[in-house]
Legacy VTK file of the C-alpha trace (Angstrom):
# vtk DataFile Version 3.0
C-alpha trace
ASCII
DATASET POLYDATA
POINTS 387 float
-2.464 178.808 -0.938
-4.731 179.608 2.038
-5.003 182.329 4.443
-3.618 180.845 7.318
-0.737 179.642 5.575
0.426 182.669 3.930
-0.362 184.314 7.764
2.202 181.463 9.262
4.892 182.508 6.370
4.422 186.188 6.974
5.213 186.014 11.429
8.317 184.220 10.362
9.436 186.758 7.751
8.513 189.383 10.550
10.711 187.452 13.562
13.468 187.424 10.959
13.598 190.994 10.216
13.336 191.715 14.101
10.252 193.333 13.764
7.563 193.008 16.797
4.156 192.063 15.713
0.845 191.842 17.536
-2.142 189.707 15.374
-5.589 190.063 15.050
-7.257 186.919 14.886
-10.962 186.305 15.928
-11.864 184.207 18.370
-14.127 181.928 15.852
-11.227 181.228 14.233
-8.273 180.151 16.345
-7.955 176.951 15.692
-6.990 177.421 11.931
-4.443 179.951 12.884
-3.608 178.177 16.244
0.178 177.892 14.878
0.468 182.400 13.896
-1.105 182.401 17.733
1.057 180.178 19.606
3.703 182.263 17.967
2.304 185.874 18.138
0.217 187.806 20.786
-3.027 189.112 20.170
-4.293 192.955 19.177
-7.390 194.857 19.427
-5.935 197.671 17.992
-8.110 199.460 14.483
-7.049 202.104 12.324
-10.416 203.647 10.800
-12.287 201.244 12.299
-10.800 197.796 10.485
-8.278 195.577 12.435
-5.226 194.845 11.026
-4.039 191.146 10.791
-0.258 192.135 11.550
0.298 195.389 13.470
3.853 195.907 14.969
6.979 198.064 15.429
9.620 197.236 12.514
13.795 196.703 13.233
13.255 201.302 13.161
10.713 201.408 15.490
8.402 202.380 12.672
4.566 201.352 12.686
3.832 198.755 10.281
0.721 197.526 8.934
-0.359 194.105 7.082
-3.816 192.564 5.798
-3.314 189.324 4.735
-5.004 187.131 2.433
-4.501 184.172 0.584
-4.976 183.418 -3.441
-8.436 185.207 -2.797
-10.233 188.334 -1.391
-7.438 190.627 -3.338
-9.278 193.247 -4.234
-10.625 193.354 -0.728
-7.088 193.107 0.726
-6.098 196.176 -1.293
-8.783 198.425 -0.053
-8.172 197.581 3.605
-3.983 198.119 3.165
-4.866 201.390 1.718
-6.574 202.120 4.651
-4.129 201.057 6.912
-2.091 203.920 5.854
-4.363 206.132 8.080
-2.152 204.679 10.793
0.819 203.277 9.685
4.125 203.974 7.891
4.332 201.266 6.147
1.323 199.082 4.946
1.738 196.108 3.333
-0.409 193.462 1.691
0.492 189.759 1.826
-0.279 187.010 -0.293
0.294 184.438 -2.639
2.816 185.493 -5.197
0.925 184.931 -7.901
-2.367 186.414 -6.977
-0.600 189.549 -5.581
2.185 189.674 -8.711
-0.224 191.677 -10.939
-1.332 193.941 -7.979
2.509 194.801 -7.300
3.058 198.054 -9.295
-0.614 199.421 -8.581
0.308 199.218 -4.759
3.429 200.820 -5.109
2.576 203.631 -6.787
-0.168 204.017 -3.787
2.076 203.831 -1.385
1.586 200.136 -0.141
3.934 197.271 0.062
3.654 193.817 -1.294
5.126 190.409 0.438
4.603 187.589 -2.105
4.546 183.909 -0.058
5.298 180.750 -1.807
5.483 177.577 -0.591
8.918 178.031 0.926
8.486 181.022 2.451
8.056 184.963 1.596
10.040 184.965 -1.124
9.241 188.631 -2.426
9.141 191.510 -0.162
8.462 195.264 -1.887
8.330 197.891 0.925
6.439 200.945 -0.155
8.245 203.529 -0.772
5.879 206.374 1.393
2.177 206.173 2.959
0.428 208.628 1.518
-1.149 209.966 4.906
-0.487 208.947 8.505
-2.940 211.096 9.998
-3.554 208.693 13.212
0.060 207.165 13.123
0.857 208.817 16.586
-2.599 206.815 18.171
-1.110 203.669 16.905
2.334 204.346 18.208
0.931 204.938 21.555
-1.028 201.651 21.382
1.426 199.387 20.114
3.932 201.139 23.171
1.656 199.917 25.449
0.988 196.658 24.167
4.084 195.699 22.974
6.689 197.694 25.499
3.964 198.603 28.141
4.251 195.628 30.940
5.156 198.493 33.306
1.388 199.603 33.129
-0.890 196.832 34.525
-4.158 198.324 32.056
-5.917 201.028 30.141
-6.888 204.379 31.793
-10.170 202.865 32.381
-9.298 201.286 35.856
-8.230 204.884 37.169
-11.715 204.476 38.300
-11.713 206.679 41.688
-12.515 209.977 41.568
-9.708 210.942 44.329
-6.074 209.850 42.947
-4.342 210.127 46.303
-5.908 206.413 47.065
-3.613 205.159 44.215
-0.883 206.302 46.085
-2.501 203.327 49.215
-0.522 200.609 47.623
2.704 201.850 47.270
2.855 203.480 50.890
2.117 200.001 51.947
4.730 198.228 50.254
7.026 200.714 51.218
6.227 199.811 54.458
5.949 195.893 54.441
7.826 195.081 51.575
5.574 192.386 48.778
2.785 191.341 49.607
-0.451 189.093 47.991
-3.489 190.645 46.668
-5.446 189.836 49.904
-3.032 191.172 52.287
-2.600 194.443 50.286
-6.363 194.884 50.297
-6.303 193.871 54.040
-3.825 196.787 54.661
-5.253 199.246 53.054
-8.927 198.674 55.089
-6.992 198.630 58.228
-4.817 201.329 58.219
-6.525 203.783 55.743
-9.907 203.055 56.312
-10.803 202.657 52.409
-12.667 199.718 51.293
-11.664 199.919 47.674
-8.616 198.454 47.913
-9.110 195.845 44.875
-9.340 199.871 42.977
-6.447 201.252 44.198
-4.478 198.188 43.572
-5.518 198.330 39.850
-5.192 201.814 39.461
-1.587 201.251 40.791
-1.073 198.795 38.507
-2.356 200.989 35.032
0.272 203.747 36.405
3.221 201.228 36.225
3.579 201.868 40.145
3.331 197.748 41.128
4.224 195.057 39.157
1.488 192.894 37.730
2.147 189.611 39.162
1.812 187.874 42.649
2.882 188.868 45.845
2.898 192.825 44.361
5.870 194.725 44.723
6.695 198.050 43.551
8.575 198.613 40.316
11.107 201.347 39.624
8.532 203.698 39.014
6.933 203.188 42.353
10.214 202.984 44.245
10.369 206.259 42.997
7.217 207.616 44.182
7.693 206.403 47.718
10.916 208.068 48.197
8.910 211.649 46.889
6.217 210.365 49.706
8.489 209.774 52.430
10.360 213.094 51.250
6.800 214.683 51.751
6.486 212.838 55.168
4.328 210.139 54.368
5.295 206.842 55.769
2.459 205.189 56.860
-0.888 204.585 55.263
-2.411 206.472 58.201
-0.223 209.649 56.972
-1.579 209.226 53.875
-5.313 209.328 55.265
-4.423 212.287 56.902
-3.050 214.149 53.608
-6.373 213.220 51.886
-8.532 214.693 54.496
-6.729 217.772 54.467
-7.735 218.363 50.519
-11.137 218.048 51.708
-12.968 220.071 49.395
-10.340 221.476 47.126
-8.121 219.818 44.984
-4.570 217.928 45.120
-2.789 220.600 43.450
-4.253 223.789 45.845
-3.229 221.599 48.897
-0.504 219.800 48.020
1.683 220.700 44.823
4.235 218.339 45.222
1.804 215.120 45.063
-0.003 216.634 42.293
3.466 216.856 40.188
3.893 213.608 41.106
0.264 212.132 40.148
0.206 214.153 37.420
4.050 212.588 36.161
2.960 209.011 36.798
-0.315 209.868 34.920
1.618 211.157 31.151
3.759 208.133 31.513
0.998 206.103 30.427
0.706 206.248 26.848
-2.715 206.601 26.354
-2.725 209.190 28.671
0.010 210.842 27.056
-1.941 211.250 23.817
-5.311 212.627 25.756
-3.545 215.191 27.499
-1.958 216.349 23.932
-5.714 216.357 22.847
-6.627 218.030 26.129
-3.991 220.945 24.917
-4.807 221.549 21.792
-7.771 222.228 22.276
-7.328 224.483 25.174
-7.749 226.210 27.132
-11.367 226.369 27.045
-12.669 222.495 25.799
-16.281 222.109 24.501
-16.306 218.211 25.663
-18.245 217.461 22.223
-15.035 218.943 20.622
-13.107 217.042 22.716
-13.933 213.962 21.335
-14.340 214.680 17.286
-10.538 215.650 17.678
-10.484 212.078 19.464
-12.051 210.419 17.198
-10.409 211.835 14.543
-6.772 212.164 15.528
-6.281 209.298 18.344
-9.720 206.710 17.659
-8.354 203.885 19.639
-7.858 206.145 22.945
-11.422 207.054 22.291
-12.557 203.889 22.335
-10.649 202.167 25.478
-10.605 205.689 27.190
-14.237 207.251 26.774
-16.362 204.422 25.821
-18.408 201.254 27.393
-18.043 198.363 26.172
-20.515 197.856 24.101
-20.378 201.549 22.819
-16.619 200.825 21.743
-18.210 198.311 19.678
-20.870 199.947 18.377
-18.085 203.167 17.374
-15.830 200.975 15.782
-19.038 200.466 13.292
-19.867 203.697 12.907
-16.237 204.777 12.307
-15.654 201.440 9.936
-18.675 202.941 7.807
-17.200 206.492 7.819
-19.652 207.824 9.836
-17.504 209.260 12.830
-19.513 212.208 12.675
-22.152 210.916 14.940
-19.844 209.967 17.602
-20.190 213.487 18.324
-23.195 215.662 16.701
-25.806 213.057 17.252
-26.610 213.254 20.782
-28.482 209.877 20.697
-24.626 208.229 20.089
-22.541 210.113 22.021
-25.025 209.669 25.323
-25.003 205.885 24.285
-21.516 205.219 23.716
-19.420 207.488 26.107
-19.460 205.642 29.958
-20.510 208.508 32.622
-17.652 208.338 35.086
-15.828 209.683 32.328
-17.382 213.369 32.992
-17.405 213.015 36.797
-14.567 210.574 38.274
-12.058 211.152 35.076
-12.888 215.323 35.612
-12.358 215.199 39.094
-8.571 213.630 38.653
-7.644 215.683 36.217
-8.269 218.557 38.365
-6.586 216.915 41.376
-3.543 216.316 39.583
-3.353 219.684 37.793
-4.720 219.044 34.027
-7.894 220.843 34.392
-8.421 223.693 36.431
-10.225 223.551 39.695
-13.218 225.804 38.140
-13.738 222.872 35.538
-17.263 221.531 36.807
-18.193 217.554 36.616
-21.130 215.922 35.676
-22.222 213.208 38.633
-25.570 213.121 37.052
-27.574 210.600 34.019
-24.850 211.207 30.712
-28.603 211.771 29.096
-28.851 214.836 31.030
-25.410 216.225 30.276
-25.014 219.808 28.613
-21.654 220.316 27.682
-22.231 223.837 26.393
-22.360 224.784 30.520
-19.726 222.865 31.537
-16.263 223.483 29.730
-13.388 221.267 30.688
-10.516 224.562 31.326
-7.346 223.236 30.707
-4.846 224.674 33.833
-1.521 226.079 32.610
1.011 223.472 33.769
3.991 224.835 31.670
LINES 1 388
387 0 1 2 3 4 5 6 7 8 9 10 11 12 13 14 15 16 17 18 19 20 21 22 23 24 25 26 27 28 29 30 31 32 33 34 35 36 37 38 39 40 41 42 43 44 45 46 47 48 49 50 51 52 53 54 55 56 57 58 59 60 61 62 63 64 65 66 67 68 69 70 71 72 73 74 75 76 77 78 79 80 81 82 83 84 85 86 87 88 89 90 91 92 93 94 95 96 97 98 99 100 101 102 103 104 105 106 107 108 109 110 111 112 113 114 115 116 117 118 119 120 121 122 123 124 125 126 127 128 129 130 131 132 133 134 135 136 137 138 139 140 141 142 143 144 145 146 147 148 149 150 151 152 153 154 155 156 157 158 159 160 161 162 163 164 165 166 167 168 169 170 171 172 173 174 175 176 177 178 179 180 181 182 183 184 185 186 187 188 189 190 191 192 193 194 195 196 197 198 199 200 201 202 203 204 205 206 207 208 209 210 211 212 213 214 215 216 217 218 219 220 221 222 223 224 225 226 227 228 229 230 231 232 233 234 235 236 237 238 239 240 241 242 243 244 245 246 247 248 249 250 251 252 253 254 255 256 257 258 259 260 261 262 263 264 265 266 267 268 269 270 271 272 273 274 275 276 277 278 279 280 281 282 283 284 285 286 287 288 289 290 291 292 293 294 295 296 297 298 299 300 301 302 303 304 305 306 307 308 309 310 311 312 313 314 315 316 317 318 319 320 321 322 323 324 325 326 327 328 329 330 331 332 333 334 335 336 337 338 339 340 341 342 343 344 345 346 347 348 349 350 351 352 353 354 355 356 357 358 359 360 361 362 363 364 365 366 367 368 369 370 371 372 373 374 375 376 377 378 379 380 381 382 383 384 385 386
């Protein structure tokens, strides 16, 4: 039996047990799993590096893990379900019953579960009785919420691009105010009435805090309802009082000037899961953060926030190598990686919001200049007591 028939077998097992699965499929090859993908939604998600095939919540809201494989590749299938348990409660490998029969006892004494598929069906389904470490469980959890539960948040924390996070605030006063409207007209608003040409930004940035819903015309969700009630409260009603608010920060931060926003930001920020997990990095390492330290506890304990939080592009690619080949060590003692992989708005724009909304401490100094000419050992993120 082939792979993508013992992958079709598998998602139907899965929707049958209520469990909620995301798949990995590459692009190369949709068209010979074209059935699991009309069926299943896609994931970018890695533990260690590898990508899972099946990666999903179970019926208990437990992570689960599967590789699958066919009547080949089983020795190859066993090595990547062991790593799966890096980030999963329960890892499983899938695949013919008789090529993964004489495997069955080995994996359970490991710690990994076995679903035999026969031509009817998974007929045999062995759930492991305990991973044997689930050191970056907590990174998956918060991926999978996002993914799978997350349509409140319109993105990653990548499009809080804007180094001021009072502007995300543009899109909500404006619906407040006007009620849903398109993308154009939002923008339109915005450049009118608070002079800011970055609407498209603030829109998106809106979007990632689960403040507007995703589709077309926008309108706020719960989340922003809420917020504009806290910003009338506060007196803002118009975009033109929230100009006026920014201007008076000037200089200094949200917090100093304006307390009440900055609870706010900073509440809408921690909703979003991967923000959730960076601030619980930002803490423990606190309250004095060597930046370099920053991110081996990153890497280590929450990879996948790294990667969509920190790096470009092509530097999340060329991490998910390094990390694959156990070689996460570079990431961030080899200065030639780090400055290579890690985009630079994350020491400037991402610093700068974190100190408006009360995560870092106004004394915490950005970087605006080349990431090649970056010391971290003179600029310390200081984590602000919030408690």
């Amino acid at each position: 039996m082939n792979e993508p028939a013992v992958f079709g077998h598998v998602v139907t097992a899965l929707n049958e047990r209520n469990y909620e699965p995301l798949v990995h499929v590459p692009e190369a090859h949709s068209d010979a799993y074209a059935d699991v993908l009309d069926r299943c939604r896609r994931h970018e998600i890695t533990i260690r590096g590898r990508y899972p095939d099946v990666l999903g919540f179970t019926d208990a809201n437990r992570v689960f893990a599967i590789e699958v494989k066919g009547s080949s590749n089983l020795l190859r299938g066993i090595g990547q379900a062991l790593t799966y348990q890096q980030g999963a409660h329960a890892s499983y490998l899938a695949g013919h019953g008789d090529a993964v029969r004489p495997h069955a006892d080995l994996l359970h004494s490991k710690g990994v579960g076995v679903i035999g598929v026969e031509e009817d069906g998974a007929t045999a389904w062995r759930s492991p009785p305990s991973a044997e470490s689930t050191a970056e469980v907590t990174d998956i959890e918060g991926q999978l919420s996002l993914r799978l539960r997350g349509n409140e948040f319109g993105g990653d924390i990548t499009t809080l691009s804007l180094a001021q996070p009072l502007n995300y605030f543009a899109p909500v006063v404006a619906l407040d105010r006007y009620g849903p409207l398109a993308r154009d007209e939002l923008v339109d608003a915005i450049a009118d009435e608070y002079s800011f040409g970055a609407g498209d930004e603030t829109i998106a940035s809106a979007r990632t805090l689960g403040l507007l819903s995703v589709g077309s015309p926008h309108e706020l969700t719960a989340q922003g309802e809420l917020a504009a009630t806290v910003l009338r409260g506060y007196g803002i009603e118009e975009l033109d009082d929230l100009r006026l608010t920014k201007e008076d920060v000037a200089r200094r931060t949200v917090v100093e000037v304006h307390p009440p926003l900055a609870v706010l930001l900073r509440n809408s920020f921690v909703r979003h899961p991967e923000f959730g997990l960076l601030l619980d990095a930002l803490r423990k390492e606190g309250p004095r953060v060597h930046f370099l330290d920053l991110v081996e506890r990153l890497v280590r304990e929450y990879p996948n926030v790294f990667l969509s939080a920190f790096c470009t592009t092509r530097g999340a690619a060329r991490a998910r190598e390094l990390i694959e080949r156990g070689e996460t060590a570079r990431l961030y003692r080899d200065r030639g990686v780090w400055t290579d992989v890690i985009r630079t708005n994350v020491l400037f724009n991402f610093v700068q919001q974190l100190k408006h909304v009360g995560v870092l401490a106004p004394e915490t100094r950005s970087h605006s200049g080349a990431i090649a000419e970056y010391d971290p050992d003179t600029k310390p993120w200081i984590v602000a007591d919030t408690e």
